[in-house]
C-alpha positions in Angstrom: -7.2 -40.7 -88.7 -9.2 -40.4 -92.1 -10.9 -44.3 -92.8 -9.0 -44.2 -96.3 -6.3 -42.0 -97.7 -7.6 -39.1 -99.3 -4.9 -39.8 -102.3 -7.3 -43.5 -102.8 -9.2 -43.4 -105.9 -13.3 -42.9 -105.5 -13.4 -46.5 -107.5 -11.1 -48.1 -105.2 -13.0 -46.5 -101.7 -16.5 -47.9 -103.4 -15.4 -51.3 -103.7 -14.1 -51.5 -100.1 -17.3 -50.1 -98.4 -19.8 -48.6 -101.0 -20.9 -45.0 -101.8 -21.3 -44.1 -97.9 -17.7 -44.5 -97.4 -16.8 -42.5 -100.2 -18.9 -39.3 -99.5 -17.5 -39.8 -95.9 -13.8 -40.2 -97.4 -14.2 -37.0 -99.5 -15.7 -34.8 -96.8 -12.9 -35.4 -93.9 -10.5 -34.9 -96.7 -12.0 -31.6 -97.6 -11.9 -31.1 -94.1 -8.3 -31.7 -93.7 -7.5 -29.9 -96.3 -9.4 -26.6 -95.3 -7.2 -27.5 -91.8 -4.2 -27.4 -93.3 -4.9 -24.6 -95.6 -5.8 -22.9 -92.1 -2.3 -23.4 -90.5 -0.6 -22.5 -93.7 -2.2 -18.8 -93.9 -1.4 -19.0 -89.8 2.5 -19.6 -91.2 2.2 -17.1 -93.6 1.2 -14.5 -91.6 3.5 -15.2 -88.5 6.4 -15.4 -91.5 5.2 -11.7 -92.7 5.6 -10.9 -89.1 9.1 -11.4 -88.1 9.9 -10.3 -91.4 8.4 -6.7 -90.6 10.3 -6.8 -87.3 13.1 -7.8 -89.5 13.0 -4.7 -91.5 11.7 -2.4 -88.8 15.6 -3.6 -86.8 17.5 -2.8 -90.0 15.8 0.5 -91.0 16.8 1.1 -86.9 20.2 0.4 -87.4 20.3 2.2 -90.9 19.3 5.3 -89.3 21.7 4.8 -86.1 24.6 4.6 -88.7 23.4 7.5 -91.2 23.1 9.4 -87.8 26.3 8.8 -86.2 28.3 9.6 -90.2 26.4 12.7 -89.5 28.1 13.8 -86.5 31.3 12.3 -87.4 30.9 15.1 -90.4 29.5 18.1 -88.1 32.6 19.9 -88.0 33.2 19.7 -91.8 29.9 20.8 -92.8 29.5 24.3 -94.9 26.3 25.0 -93.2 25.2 24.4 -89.6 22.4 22.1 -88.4 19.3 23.4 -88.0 18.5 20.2 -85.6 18.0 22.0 -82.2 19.9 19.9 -79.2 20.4 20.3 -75.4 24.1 20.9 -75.3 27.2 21.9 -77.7 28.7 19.5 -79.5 32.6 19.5 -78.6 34.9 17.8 -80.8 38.6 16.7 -80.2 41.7 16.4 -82.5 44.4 14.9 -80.7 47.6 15.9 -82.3 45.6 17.8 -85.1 45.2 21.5 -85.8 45.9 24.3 -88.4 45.1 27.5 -86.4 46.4 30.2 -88.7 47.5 33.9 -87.9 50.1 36.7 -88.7 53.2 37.5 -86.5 53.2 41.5 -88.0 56.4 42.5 -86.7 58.4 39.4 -87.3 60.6 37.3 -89.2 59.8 34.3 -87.3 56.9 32.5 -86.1 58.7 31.2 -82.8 60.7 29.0 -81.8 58.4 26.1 -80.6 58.1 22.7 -82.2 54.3 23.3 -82.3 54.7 26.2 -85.0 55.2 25.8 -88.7 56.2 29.4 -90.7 54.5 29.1 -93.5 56.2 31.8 -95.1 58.1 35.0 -94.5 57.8 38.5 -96.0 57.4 42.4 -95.6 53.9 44.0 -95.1 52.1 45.9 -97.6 49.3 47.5 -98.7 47.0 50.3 -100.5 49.3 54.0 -100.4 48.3 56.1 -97.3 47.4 59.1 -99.4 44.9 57.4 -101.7 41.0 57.1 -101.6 40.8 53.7 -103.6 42.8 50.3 -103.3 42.5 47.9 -100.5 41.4 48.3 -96.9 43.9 45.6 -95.4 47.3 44.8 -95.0 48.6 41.8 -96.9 51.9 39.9 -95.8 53.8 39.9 -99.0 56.4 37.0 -99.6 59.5 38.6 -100.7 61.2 34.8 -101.8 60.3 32.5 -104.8 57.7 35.6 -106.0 56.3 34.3 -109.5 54.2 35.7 -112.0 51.4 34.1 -114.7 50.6 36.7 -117.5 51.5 40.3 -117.0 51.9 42.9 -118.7 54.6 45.8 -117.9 53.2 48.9 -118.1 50.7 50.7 -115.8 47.0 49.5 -117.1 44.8 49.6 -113.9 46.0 52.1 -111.7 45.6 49.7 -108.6 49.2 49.3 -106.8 50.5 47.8 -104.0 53.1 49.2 -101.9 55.5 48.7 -98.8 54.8 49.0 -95.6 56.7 51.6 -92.9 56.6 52.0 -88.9 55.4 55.4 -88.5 56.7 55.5 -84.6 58.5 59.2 -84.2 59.0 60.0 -80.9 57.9 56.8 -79.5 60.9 55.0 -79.7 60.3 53.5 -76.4 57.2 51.5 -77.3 58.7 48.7 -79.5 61.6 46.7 -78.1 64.6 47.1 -80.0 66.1 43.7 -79.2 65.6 41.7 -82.0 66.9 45.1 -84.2 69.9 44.1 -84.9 71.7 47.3 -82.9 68.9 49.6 -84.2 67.9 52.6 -81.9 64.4 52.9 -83.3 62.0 51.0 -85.7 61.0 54.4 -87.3 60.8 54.2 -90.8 61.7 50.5 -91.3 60.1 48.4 -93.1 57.0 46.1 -91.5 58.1 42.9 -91.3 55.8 39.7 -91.3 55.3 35.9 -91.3 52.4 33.7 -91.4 51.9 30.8 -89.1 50.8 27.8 -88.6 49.9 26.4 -84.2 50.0 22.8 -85.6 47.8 21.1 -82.1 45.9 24.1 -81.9 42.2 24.8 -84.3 41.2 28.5 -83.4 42.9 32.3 -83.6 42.0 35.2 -81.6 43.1 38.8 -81.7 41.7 40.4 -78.4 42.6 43.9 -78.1 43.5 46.0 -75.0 45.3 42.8 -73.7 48.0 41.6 -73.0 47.4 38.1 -71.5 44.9 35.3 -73.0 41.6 34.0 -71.8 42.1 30.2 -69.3 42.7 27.3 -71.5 43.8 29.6 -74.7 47.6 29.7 -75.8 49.2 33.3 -75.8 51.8 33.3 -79.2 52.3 37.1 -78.6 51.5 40.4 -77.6 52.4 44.1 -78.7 50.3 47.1 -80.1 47.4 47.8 -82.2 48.7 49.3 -85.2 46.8 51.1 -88.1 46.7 54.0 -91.1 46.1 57.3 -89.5 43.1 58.5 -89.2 43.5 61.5 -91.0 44.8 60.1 -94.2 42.7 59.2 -96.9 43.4 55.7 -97.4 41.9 53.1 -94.9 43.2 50.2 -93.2 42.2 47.4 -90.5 43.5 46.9 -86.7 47.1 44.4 -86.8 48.5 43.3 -83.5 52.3 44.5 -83.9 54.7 42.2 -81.9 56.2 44.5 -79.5 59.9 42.9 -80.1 60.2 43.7 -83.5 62.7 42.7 -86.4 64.2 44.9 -88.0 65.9 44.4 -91.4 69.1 46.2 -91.9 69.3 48.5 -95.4 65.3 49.0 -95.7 65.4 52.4 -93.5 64.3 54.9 -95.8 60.8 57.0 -96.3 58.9 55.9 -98.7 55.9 55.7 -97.3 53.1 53.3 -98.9 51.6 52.0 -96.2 52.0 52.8 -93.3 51.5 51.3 -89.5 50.4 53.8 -86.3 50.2 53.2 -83.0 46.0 53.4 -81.9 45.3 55.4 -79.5 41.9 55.2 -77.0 39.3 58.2 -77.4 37.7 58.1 -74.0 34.0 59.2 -74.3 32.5 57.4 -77.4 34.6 54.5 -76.0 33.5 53.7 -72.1 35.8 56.0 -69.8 36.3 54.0 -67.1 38.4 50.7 -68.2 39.7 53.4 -71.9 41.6 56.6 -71.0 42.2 58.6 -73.9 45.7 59.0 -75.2 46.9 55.8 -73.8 48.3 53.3 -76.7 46.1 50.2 -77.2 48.0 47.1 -76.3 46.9 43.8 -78.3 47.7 39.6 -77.9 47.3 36.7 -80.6 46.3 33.6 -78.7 45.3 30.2 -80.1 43.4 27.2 -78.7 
């Protein structure tokens, strides 16, 4: 404890003890006050401390959150991660899907509750005996069709026609079951409806099959179908339900485009599982 308060006045410390006490009275207070000055940069410091470890935890959480948004988002993202990791990332939608494909064939998607038809329609496509056009078969709604501007006669040259089975002599390929009494498909019109597998996320279109993969959903099976190869227009690979329907009044040859059965070529294709001149069987199956 100091002899006099270092708040006393020097006047005040003289006239109790003399000019020895005060020099004493002003050095302990300096002292004191170099103490305390001491433990206050000791506060400080210890004060900048946890705050650091304050804002080290938050920038810790921070990045825990930004990273688990991230892999919330993974499966939305346009481009994939280039972070490299250990093991696939697997992600689950209960009760959520939207795997799309095309029953060619039908008018009907199926009958169970976890299919939505999107819409029904006739197949169609670039004409078989042209060079130009498009390489693929579009399923063409045939209800509520509507029109922005147009203009009615010819200007580009570009059409877009029906569709036929082209199955002569192979009546016994496609069921006639759903043909309303029909003996053949031959001729008729293709037609189509697009789907929706409302628990299921992914399509596949394996060829030469008849039966999906463990764990995948089989919605049909049939026949590849395509152009023929010797025409001049081109066209892609379709998986043609094997029970086909068949709409009554659209037998007539008109051509268009036009839907073979694919046969294997043994020899540029491996022999042993391929034998040529067999027809190439086909399944849709979502997961």
């Amino acid at each position: 404890m100091l002899p006099y308060s270092c708040s006393d006045k020097p006047a005040r410390v003289a006239g109790r003890g003399g000019k020895v006490l005060v020099v004493l009275t002003a050095v302990l207070c300096l002292a004191a006050v170099g103490v305390i000055e001491h433990k206050m940069r000791g506060y400080e410091a210890g004060i900048q401390g946890l705050k650091a470890q304050l804002d080290a935890r938050n920038d810790a959480a921070l990045r825990s959150r930004r990273a688990a948004d991230e892999d919330s988002m993974t499966p939305f993202r346009d481009h994939p991660s280039n972070r490299p990791s250990s093991r696939a990332i697997q992600h689950d939608f209960p009760g959520q899907g939207g795997a799309l494909f095309t029953r060619w064939g039908r008018e009907v998607c199926g009958d169970s509750k976890d299919l939505d038809t999107i819409y029904t329609g006739v197949a169609g496509g670039s004409n078989h005996g042209k060079h130009g056009g498009g390489s693929n078969y579009l399923c063409l709604p045939t209800r509520n069709v509507t029109w922005d501007h147009y203009s009615p006669a010819a200007q580009t040259k570009n059409y877009l026609y029906g569709s036929e089975f082209q199955v002569h002599g192979q009546d016994d390929f496609f069921s006639t079951v759903n043909a309303e009494g029909i003996a053949t498909v031959a001729d008729y019109d293709v037609p189509c409806a697009v789907c929706r597998a409302k628990v299921r996320t992914s399509t596949v279109m394996i060829p030469a099959r008849t039966s999906c993969p463990n764990d995948w959903h089989k919605e049909y099976q049939g026949y590849l179908m395509s152009g023929h190869e010797t025409h001049a227009g081109r066209t892609e690979f379709v998986c043609v339900d094997k029970y086909p329907d068949v709409a009554i009044g659209t037998y007539e040859s008109k051509d268009g485009a036009l839907f073979y059965l694919v046969e294997a070529a043994c020899g540029s294709l491996p022999c042993g599982p391929y034998i040529s001149g067999r027809e190439i069987t086909c399944v849709v199956c979502t997961k």
